[in-house]
N, C-alpha and C positions, 0 to 999 in steps of 0.2 A: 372538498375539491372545488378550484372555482369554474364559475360555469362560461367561463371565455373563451369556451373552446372555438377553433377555427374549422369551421367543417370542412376547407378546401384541402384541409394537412388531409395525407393518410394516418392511419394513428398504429401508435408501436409500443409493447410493451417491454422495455428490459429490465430484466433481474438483474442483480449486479451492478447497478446503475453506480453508484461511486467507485466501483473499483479500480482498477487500473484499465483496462479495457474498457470497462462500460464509461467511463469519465471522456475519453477522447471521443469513445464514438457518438454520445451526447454533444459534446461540443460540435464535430463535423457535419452531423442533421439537426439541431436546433433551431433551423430558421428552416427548413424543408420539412419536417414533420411537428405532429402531436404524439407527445412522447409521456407516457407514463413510467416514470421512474419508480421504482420499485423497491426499497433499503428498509432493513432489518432498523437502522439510524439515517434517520434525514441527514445529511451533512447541513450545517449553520452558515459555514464558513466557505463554503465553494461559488465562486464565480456564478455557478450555473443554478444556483439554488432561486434565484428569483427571474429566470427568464420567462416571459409570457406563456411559452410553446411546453415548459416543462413543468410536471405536475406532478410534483412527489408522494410517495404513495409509501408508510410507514408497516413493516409487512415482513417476515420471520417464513421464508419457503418451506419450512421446514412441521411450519406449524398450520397447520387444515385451516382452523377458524381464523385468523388471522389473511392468511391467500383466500378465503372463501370471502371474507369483508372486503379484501382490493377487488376482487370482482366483481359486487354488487354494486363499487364505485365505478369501475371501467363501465358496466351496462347501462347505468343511469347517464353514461355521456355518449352513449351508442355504439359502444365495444369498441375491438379491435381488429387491426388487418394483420399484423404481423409481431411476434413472439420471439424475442432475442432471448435465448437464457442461458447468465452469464455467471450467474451465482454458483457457486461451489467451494470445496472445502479442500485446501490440500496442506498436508504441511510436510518436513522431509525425515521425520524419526521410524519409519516403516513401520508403526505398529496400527494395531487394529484400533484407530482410532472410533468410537460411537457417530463422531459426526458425518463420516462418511456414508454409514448408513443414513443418517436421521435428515443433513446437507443435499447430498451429491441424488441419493434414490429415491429417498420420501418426497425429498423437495422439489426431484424432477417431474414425481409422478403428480405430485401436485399443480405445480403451473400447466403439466400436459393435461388434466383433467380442469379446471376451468376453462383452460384455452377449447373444450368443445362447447361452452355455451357462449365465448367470446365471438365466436362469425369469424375468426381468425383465417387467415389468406395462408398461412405459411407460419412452420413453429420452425428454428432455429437453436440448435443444440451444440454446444461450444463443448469439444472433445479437447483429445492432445493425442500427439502422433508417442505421449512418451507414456499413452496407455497400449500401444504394442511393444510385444519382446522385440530388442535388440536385433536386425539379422544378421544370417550369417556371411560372411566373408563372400562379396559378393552379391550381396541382395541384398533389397531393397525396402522398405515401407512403402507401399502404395495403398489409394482410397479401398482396396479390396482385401488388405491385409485384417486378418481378424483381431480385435482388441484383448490379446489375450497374455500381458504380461498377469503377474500371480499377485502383485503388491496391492495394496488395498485401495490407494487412489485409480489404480485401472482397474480393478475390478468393477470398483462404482460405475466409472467412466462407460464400462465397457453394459452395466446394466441399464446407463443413459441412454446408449445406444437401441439396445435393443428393445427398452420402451417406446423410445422414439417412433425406432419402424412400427412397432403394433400400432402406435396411434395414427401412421399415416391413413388408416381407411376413414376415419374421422376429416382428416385435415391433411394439405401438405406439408412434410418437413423436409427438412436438412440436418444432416449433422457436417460442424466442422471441425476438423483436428486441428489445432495450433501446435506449429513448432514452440520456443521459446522467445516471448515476444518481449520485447524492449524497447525502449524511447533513448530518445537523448541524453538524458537523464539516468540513463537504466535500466532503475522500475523494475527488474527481475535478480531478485534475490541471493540465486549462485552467483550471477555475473557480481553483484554490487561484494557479497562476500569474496570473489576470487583479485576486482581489485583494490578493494582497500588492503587485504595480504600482499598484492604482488607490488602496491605503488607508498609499500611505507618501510622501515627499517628493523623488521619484526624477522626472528630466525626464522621462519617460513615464506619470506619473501620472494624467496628463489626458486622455492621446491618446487615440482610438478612430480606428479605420480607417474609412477610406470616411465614410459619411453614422450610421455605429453603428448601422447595422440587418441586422448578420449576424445570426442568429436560430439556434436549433435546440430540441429540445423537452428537458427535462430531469423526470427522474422520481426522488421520494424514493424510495432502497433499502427501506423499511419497505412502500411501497406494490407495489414490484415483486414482493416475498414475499410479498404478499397473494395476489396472481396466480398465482406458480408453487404457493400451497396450493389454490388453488380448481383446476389444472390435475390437481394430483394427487386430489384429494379426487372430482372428476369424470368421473377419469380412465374408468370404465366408458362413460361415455354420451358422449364424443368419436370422430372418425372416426380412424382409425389412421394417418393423416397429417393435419396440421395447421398453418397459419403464425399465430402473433398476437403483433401489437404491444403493446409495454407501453412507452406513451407517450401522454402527453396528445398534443392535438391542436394547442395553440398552442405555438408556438415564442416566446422568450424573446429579446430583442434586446439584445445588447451596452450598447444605449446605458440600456434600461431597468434593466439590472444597473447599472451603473455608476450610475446617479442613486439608486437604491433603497440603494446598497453606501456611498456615501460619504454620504448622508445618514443613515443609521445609524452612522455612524462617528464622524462631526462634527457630528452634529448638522442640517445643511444641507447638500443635494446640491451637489458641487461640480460648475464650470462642466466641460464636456468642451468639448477640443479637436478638433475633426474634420478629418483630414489624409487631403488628397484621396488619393485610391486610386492615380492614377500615383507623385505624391511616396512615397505607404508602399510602397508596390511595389519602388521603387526602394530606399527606405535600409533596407527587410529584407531585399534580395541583398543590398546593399553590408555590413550588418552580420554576415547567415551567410556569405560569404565570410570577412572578418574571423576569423568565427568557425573557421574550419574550417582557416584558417592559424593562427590562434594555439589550435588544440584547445579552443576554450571557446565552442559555436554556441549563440546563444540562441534560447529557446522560440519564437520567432517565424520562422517557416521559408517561402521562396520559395512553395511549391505552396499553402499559405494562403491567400494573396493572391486566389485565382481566386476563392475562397464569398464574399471581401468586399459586404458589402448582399443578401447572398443570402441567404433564410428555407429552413428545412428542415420545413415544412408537413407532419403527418401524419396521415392518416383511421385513426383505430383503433375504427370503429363496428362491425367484424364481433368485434370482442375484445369489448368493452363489453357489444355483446346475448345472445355467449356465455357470456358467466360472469356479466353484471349487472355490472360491474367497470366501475370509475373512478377514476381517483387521487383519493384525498382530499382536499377543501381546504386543509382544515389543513395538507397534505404540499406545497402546490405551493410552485417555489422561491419568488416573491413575496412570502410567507409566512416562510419558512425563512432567506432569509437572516439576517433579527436573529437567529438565532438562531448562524448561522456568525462572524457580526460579535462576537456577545456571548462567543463561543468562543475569537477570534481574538485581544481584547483583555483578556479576564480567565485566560486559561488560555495563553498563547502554549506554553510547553512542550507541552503536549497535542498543540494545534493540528499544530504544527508536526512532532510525531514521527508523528502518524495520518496527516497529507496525505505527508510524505516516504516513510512505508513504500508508499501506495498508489500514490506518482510517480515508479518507474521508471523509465519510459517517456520522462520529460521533462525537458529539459535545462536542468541547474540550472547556479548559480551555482557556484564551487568549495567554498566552504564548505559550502553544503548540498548536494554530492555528498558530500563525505567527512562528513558528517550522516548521508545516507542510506546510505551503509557501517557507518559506526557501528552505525544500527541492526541491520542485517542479520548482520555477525559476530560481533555481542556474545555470543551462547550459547557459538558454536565459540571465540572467546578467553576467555570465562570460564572453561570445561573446560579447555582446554592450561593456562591461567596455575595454576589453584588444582592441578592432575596435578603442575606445576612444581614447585609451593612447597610440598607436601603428601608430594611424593618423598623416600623413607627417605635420598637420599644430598643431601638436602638441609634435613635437617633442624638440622644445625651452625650453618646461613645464618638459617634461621626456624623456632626453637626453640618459639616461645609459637604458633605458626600453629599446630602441630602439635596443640596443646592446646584450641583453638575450634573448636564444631562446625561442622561442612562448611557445613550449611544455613544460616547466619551469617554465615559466611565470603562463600559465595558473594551474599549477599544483600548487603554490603557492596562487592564487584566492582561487582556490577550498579550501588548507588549512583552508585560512582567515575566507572564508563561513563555513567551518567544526566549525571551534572556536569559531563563532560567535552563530550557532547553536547551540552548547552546551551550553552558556553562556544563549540564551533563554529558553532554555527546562530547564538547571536547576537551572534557574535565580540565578546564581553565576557566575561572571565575571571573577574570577580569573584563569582559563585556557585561556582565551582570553589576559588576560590583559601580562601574561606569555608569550603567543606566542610572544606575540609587541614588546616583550624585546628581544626573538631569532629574528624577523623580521628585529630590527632595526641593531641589532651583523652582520647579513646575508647579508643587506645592505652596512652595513659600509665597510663588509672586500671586498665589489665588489664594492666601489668607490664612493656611491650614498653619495650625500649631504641629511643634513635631506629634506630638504624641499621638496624634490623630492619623497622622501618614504611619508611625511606627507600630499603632495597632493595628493597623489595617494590614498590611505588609506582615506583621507575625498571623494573622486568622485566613491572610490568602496560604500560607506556607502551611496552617496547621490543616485547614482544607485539604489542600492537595497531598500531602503525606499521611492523612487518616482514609483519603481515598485509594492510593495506593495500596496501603495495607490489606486492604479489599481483593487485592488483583490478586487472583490466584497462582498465577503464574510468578510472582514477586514472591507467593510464603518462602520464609526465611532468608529474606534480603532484608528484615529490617535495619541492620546496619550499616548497610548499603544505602538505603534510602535516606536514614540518620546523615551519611556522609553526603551524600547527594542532595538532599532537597534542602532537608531541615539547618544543615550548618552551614548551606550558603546561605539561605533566607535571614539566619543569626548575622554573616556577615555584611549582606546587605542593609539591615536593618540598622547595625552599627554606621554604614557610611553614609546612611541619611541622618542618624542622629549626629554623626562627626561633624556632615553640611549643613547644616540645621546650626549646629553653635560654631562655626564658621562665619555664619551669615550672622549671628547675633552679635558677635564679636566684630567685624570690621562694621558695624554697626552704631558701635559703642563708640562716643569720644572720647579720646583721652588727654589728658590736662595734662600738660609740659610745663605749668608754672609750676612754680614752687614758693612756699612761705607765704 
C-alpha cells in the first residue's frame, strides 16, 4: 500500500468496493475521503483504480487470513473511522447455496471482528427490506419489522443483522435495508431481465403474471448514497445501534413498468397480456424443469410464483425524520426509466456490458453467460496472452510485437475482447469481423507479415476458449463456446488474411502491354 496517505481525509473501509454500489459510492467520496477498497479482484480497468485517495486492498471476506492481512495494512497507515460493508452474496435459484454461509455470515463476522482493533467510529451494514416477509394487505415493512423471510439470502441477512447489534458494544453501528437499487443504466438484474423480454419481439413480451400487480419499492443508487453520507456525516448524534430503511414507501407494479417501458420504447404502451397465476405457475415449473434437464433454467423460477399480485409496502418514516431524507423525485424510477430506455437503445454495448457485469446472480441465456465471462476474464487473459507473445522464446513467432509498446499492445487485446463481446451478446459477427479488417490495415502499415497478425489472433482465441472451459458454470457449453468464440475468431482470422492479400494485390502492377 502506498504511503501517501493524506491524514486531513477521514478514512473508510468498503467491502464491495467494485460492485455496483460500492463503484458509485467510491466515485461520490473520492476526493473527500481515504478510502480502503477492499475486492476479492482488484479491478485493472476502472476509472477509479489509480486515484491518489483510493487504495486497493486484494482480500476474500470470507477468508480470516486473508481480511486479517488487510488489517495489518489499514493499522500500519493508522486505521480506520468508518466501515461500509457492502460485500455479499445473492443470487435468485432459492437453494442453499454454501456462499451464503461462508459470504454473507463468516464474512460479516469477519470485517466486524477486525473492525475492533481498526478504532473504527461507526460499522455500516447493507441489509434489504427484501430480507423481511411480504406484509399483509395493509401493512407495511418498517425499520422495526424483524428480518424474518425463510429463504437463504434473508436468513444470512437477517444473521448480519443481528451480529451487527452484538458488536455495537464494541463500536457504533448501522444497518441499512435497500429497497431495489438501480442507475440509469439499470444495474439491477430482474429490472434489466424484465426489459430486454418486455422491449423485444419474443412470445413473452407481453405476458405479465397474475393481474401485473407484483410490486416492490425501488431506489436510485445516487439517492442511497445520499443516505449512507448523511449516516456517516451524523454519525456523532446517532444511538449506537440503529436499523433504517432506504426505500421509498410506494412500491412500483409490474404492470406500471411495463406500460411506462414499452411506451418509451415505441412510442405507445403496448397491450399486456395477463396470465392467470395458476396457468404461469404451471408453465414456470414446466419450463425450470426443462431447464434444469437441459442445464439452461430461465430467470423465472417456481418459488416466484407465491409474491405474484403481491405489493412489498414500506414505512421508511423513522429514516425520513432521522436524517430529513427522501428519495428525490427526479431519482424515482417512474422518472428514470427514459432514461434506461434511452440507454438501452442508443448505447446497447454499454447497456448490456454494465447490466451483465452486475447479473451474476441470474440466469441468462447462453450467449450472454459466455458475455458475462467474457467480461470477467478479460484482464487475467489479456496478461497470460500478451506474457505469451512478449516471451523471449517467442519472439521468432512475433517479431514486430516485440517492438510495440506494452500499453498498445494491451489496449488493442482489450479492443479485440470488446468486439468479440459484442458479437456474443448480439450474436451478430459483423462489428468483429469489421474490426479484422481495421486490425489487419493497422498491422500492415507497422510492418507485420499476415502470419504474425494471424497467429496472434488464433492464440488470443485459443486463450480465451481454454479459459472458458474452466468456468464452471459454462460445463457443457462446449459447443456453445465452439460456436461463439472459436468460430468467430476462425472467421475473423480469415478477414485479416482476405485484407492482407487485398493489399498485396492492389499492390502488384499489372502490365497491359502485350507481345
Amino acid at each position: 500500500m502506498p504511503d501517501n496517505i493524506d491524514a486531513n481525509l477521514p478514512k473508510i473501509l468498503v467491502t464491495g468496493a467494485s460492485g455496483f454500489v460500492g463503484h458509485y459510492f467510491l466515485d461520490r467520496i473520492k476526493d473527500h475521503f481515504t478510502i480502503y477498497a477492499l475486492e476479492r479482484r482488484i479491478p485493472q480497468n476502472s476509472p477509479l483504480r489509480n486515484h491518489p485517495n483510493i487504495f486497493w486492498i486484494s482480500a476474500d471476506v470470507g477468508d480470516i487470513q486473508s481480511v486479517e492481512k488487510a488489517k495489518a495494512e489499514m493499522l500500519e497507515n493508522g486505521g480506520v473511522d468508518f466501515v461500509l460493508h457492502l460485500a455479499g452474496y445473492y443470487d435468485f435459484n432459492y437453494d442453499e447455496n454454501p456462499q451464503y454461509q461462508r459470504t454473507n455470515i463468516d464474512g460479516t463476522k469477519n470485517i466486524l471482528e477486525i473492525s475492533k482493533e481498526l478504532g473504527i467510529k461507526r460499522f455500516i451494514f447493507a441489509s434489504s427490506v427484501a430480507a423481511c416477509k411480504f406484509p399483509e394487505k395493509g401493512d407495511r415493512v418498517s425499520e422495526s419489522t424483524p428480518p424474518d423471510a425463510e429463504y437463504a439470502y434473508a436468513r444470512s441477512k437477517k444473521m448480519g443483522e443481528i451480529m451487527t447489534k452484538e458488536y455495537s458494544k464494541y463500536f457504533d453501528t448501522s444497518v441499512v435495508r435497500f429497497a431495489a437499487v438501480f442507475s440509469d443504466w439499470c444495474e439491477y438484474g430482474p429490472l434489466y431481465i424484465f426489459l430486454n423480454t418486455w422491449l423485444n419481439k419474443g412470445w413473452k413480451s407481453n405476458i405479465l403474471g397474475g393481474k401485473g400487480k407484483s410490486a416492490i419499492t425501488y431506489i436510485h443508487v445516487h439517492c442511497v448514497i445520499d443516505l449512507l453520507l448523511k449516516i456517516i456525516q451524523q454519525s456523532n448524534l446517532l444511538q449506537s445501534y440503529d436499523i433504517f430503511n432506504v426505500s421509498p414507501e410506494n412500491p412500483i407494479s409490474h404492470k406500471d413498468l411495463f406500460l411506462k417501458a414499452t411506451r418509451y420504447y415505441y412510442g405507445k404502451p403496448k397491450k399486456p397480456f395477463y396470465m392467470p397465476k395458476p396457468i404461469a405457475t404451471f408453465g414456470v415449473i414446466a419450463m425450470d424443469l426443462l431447464g434444469r434437464i437441459f442445464g439452461n433454467r430461465p430467470f423465472e423460477k417456481p418459488w416466484m410464483m407465491q409474491y405474484v399480485d403481491k405489493e412489498l409496502n414500506v414505512d421508511s418514516a423513522y429514516t425520513r425524520e432521522k436524517f430529513g431524507w427522501r428519495p428525490a423525485e427526479r431519482y424515482k424510477i417512474q422518472r428514470r426509466l427514459l432514461y434506461m430506455v434511452e440507454h438501452m437503445k442508443s448505447y446497447p454495448y454499454e447497456w448490456h456490458k454494465r447490466n451483465l457485469k452486475m447479473s451474476k446472480s441470474i440466469t441468462l441465456t447462453p450467449n450472454l453467460k459466455i458475455a458475462q465471462k467474457l467480461e470477467l476474464i478479460r484482464e487475467e487473459v489479456v496478461d497470460d496472452f500478451l506474457d505469451h507473445i512478449l516471451d523471449k522464446r517467442n519472439e521468432d513467432i512475433f517479431p514486430h510485437y516485440h517492438h510495440i509498446d506494452k500499453g498498445n499492445l494491451r489496449k488493442d487485446s482489450n479492443t479485440s475482447f470488446e468486439f468479440l463481446a459484442i458479437s456474443v451478446r448480439s450474436k451478430d459477427r459483423v462489428s468483429a469481423l469489421s474490426y479484422a479488417r481495421q486490425l489487419a490495415d493497422l498491422r500492415n502499415s507497422q510492418g507485420f507479415n499476415s502470419r504474425e497478425v494471424l497467429d496472434a489472433l488464433e492464440t488470443l482465441g485459443d486463450f480465451i476458449r481454454k479459459r472458458l472451459y474452466k468456468e464452471e458454470e459454462l460445463h457443457g457449453m462446449e459447443q456453445e463456446i465452439y460456436d461463439e468464440i472459436t468460430f468467430t475468431f476462425q472467421l475473423m482470422v480469415d478477414e485479416v488474411e482476405g485484407r492482407f492479400e487485398e493489399i498485396r494485390r492492389a499492390n502488384i502492377p499489372i502490365d497491359v502491354n502485350r507481345g
